[in-house]
LUMTORMI-317144 format. One record per residue (C-alpha): y, x, z. Coordinates in pm, 1 decimal, always signed. Each point is the difference from the previous one (the first is absolute). Example, Ala and Ser with C-alpha at 12.3 -4.5 7.8 and 13.67 -1.06 7.14 Angstrom:
# residues 2
<drengu y="-450.0" x="+1230.0" z="+780.0"/>
<drengu y="+344.0" x="+137.0" z="-66.0"/>
END
This chain:
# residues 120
<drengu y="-646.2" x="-2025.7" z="-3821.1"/>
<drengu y="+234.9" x="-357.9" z="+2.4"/>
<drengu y="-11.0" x="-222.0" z="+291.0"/>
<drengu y="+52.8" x="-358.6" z="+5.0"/>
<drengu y="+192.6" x="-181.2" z="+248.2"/>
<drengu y="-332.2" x="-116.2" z="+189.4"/>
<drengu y="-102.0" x="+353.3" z="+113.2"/>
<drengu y="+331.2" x="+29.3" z="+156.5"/>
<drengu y="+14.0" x="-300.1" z="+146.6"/>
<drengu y="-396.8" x="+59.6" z="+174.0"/>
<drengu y="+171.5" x="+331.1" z="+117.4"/>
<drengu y="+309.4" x="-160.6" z="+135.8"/>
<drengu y="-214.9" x="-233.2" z="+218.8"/>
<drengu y="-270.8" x="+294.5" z="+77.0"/>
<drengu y="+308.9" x="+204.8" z="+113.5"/>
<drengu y="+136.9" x="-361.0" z="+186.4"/>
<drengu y="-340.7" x="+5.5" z="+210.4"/>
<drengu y="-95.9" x="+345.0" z="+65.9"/>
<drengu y="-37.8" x="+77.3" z="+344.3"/>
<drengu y="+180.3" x="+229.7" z="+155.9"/>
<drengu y="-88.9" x="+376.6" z="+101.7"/>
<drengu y="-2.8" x="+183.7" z="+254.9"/>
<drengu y="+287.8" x="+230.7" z="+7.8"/>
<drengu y="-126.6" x="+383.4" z="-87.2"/>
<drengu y="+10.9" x="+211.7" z="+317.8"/>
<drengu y="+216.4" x="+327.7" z="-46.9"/>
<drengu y="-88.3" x="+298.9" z="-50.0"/>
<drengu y="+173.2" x="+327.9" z="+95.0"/>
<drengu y="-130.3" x="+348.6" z="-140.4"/>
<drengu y="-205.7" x="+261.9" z="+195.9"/>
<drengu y="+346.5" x="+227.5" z="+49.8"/>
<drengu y="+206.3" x="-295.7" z="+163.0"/>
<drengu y="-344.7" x="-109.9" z="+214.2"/>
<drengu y="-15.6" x="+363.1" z="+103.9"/>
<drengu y="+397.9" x="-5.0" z="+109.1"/>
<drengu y="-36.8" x="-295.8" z="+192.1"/>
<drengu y="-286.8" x="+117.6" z="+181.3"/>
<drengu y="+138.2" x="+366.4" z="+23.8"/>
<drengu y="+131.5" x="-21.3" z="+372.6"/>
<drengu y="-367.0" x="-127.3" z="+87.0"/>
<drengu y="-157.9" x="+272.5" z="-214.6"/>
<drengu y="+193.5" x="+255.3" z="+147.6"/>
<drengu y="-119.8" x="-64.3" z="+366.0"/>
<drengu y="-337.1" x="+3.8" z="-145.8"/>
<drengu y="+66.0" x="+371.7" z="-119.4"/>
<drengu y="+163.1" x="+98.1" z="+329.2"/>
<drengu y="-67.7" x="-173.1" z="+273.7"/>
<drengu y="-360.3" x="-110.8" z="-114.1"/>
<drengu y="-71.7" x="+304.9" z="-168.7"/>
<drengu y="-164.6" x="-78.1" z="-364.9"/>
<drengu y="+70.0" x="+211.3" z="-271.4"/>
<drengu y="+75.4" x="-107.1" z="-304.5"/>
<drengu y="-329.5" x="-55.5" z="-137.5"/>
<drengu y="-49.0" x="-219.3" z="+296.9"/>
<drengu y="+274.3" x="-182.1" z="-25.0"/>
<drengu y="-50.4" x="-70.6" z="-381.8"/>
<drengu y="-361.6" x="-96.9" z="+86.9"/>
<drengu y="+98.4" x="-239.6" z="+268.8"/>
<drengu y="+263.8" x="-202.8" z="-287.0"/>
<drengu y="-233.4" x="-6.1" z="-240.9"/>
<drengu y="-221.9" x="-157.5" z="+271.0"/>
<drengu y="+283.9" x="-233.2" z="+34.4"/>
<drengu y="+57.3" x="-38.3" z="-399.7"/>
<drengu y="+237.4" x="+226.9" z="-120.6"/>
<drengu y="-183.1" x="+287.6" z="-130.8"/>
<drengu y="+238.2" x="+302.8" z="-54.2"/>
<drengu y="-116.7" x="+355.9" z="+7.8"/>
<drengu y="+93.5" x="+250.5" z="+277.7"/>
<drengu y="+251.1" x="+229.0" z="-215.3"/>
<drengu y="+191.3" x="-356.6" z="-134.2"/>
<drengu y="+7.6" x="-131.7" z="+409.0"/>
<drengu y="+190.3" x="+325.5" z="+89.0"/>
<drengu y="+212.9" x="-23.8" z="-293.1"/>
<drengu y="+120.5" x="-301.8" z="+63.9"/>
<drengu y="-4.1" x="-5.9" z="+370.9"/>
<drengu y="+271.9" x="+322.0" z="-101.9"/>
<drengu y="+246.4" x="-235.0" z="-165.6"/>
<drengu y="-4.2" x="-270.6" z="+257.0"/>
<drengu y="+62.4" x="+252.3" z="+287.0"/>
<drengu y="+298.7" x="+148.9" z="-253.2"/>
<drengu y="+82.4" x="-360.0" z="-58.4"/>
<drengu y="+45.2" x="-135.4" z="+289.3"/>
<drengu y="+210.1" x="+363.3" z="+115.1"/>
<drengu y="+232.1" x="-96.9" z="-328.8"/>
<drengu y="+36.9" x="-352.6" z="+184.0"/>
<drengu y="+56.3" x="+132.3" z="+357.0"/>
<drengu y="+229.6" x="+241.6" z="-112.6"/>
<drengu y="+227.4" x="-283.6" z="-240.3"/>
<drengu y="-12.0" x="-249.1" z="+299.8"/>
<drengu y="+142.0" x="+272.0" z="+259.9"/>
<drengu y="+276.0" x="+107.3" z="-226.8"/>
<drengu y="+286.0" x="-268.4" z="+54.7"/>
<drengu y="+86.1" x="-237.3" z="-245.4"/>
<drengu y="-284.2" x="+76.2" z="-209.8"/>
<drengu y="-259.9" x="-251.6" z="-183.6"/>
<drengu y="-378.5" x="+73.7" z="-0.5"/>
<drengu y="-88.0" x="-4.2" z="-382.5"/>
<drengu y="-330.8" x="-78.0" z="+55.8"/>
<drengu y="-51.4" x="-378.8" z="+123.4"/>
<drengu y="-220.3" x="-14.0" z="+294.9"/>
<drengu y="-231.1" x="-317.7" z="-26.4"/>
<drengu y="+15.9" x="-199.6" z="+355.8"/>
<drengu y="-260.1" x="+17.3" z="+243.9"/>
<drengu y="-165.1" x="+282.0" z="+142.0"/>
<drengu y="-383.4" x="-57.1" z="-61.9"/>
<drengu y="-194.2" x="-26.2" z="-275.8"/>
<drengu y="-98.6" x="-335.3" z="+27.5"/>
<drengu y="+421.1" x="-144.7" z="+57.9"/>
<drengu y="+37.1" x="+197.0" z="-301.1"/>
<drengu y="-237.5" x="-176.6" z="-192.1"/>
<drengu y="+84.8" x="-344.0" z="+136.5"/>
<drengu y="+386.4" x="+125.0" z="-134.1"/>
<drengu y="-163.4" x="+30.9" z="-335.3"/>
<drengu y="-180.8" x="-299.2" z="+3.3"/>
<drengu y="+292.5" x="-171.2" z="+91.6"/>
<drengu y="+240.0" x="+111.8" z="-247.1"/>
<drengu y="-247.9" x="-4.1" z="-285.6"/>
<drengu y="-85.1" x="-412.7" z="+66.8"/>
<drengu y="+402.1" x="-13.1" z="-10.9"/>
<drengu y="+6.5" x="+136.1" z="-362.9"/>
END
């Protein structure tokens, strides 16, 4: 299908006064929610005693819904994770290559991502 000049002219000026959204809030996936939180989880384990299944319940509760057997998995690599990290920072001269994001909570971490993603 042709257009004429008019149709793109009554776009131009429907793009001209279109309001303006609302910026889309992040998202993160259900691994890097799960690493974020895993310091927190893992006082629920110990110190609080839940087992897994608990623990699993009580997110998806929250809103991330991740089975029992996937929690411990990847409750695994963070703990390996952050040893890998640990071990590159003690050793002198040596760059972590995994980039830690600032803030130590959940919710500074978010407002980081907020942040950066209304600077793109």
């Amino acid at each position: 299908m042709r257009l004429t000049y008019d149709v793109v002219e009554r776009a131009r000026d429907a793009i001209q006064v279109a309001p303006k959204q609302a910026p889309k809030e992040p998202t993160i996936t259900k691994t890097r929610a799960i690493w974020m939180l895993s310091e927190e989880i893992e006082t629920l384990l110990g110190e609080k005693n839940y087992t897994f299944d608990q623990a699993a319940a009580l997110l998806e509760e929250a809103g991330i819904g991740i089975a029992p057997s996937t929690l411990k998995q990847v409750l695994y690599d963070a703990r390996n994770r952050r040893a890998r990290e640990q071990e590159a920072a003690d050793s002198p001269g040596a760059q972590s290559p995994v980039q830690e994001m600032p803030g130590s909570s959940l919710g500074e971490q978010l407002s980081q991502m907020k942040e950066d993603q209304e600077l793109n």
